[in-house]
Each structure stands twice: as C-alpha cells, then as structure tokens.
N, C-alpha and C positions, 0 to 999 in steps of 0.2 A: 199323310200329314194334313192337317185342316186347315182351312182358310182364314178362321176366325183367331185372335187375338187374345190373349190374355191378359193386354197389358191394361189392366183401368185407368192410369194415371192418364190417359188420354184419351176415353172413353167421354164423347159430347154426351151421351144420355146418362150417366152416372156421376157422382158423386166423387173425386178421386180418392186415394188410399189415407193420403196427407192431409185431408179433412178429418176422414173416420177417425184415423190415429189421433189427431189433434182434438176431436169431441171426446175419443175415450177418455185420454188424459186428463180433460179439467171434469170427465165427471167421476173419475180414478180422484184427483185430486181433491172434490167437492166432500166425495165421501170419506175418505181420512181426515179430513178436515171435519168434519159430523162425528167422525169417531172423540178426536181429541177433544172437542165440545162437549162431548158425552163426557167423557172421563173424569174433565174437570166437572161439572155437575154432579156428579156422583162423588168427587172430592168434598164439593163444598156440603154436598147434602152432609157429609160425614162430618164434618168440624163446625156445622152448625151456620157455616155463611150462606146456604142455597137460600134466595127467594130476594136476598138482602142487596141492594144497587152496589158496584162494586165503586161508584165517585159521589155518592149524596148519603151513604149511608143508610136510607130509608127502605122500607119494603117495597118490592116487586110488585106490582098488581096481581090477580090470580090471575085474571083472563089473559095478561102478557105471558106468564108461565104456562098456561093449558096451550097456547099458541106457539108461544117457543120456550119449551124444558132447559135450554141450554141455558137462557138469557143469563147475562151476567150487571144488564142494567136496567133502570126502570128506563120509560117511555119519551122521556125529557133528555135523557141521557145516550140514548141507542144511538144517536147521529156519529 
C-alpha cells in the first residue's frame, strides 16, 4: 500500500478539486453564453437589425463590431 495520499482537497501545495470544478464551470458557463450571443447575431444579421443599437436605434460603430461581433449596442449604451 503507499504512503502518499490521493486526496487534493487537502493538499497545502495544490489547488483543491472545488476550485478547478468551480473555474470550469463559469468558463463552461462563459462559453454558452458566447454561443447564445452568437446565435442572436446571426439572427439579427438575418432580419436585417445586426450592427443597429438595440435602445437608440442608431448604428453600431465598425470598430465596436470588429471588436465585438455580438454587440447588440452602440458604445453609449453597452453600460
């Protein structure tokens, strides 16, 4: 039998299990969240609202779209 331990949740030189888990998750959760942003982007591309501020009505800068595709508002507005 060995001397050494398996157990990390108690391990002083590592990280425990319930860290790791908890970073997957919200970067699990970051990237569905990037999916649905996608999704609608590719809606609005379709029915003609992409680029268009979703509360001023006005257009989207370019360089706010080249930086984020998703955007759904112009730069006045992201707050």
């Amino acid at each position: 039998m060995a001397l050494t331990s398996t157990d990390d949740e108690h391990d002083p030189e590592g990280q425990t299990t319930a860290v790791d888990r908890s970073r997957t998750e919200a970067l699990l959760a970051g990237a569905e969240q990037h999916l649905v942003d996608l999704d609608a982007a590719e809606q609005r591309l379709e029915d003609g609202s992409y680029g268009i501020c979703e509360v001023c009505g006005r257009p989207i800068p370019r360089a706010r779209l080249e930086v984020r595709p998703t955007a759904r508002t112009c730069v006045d507005h992201a707050a």
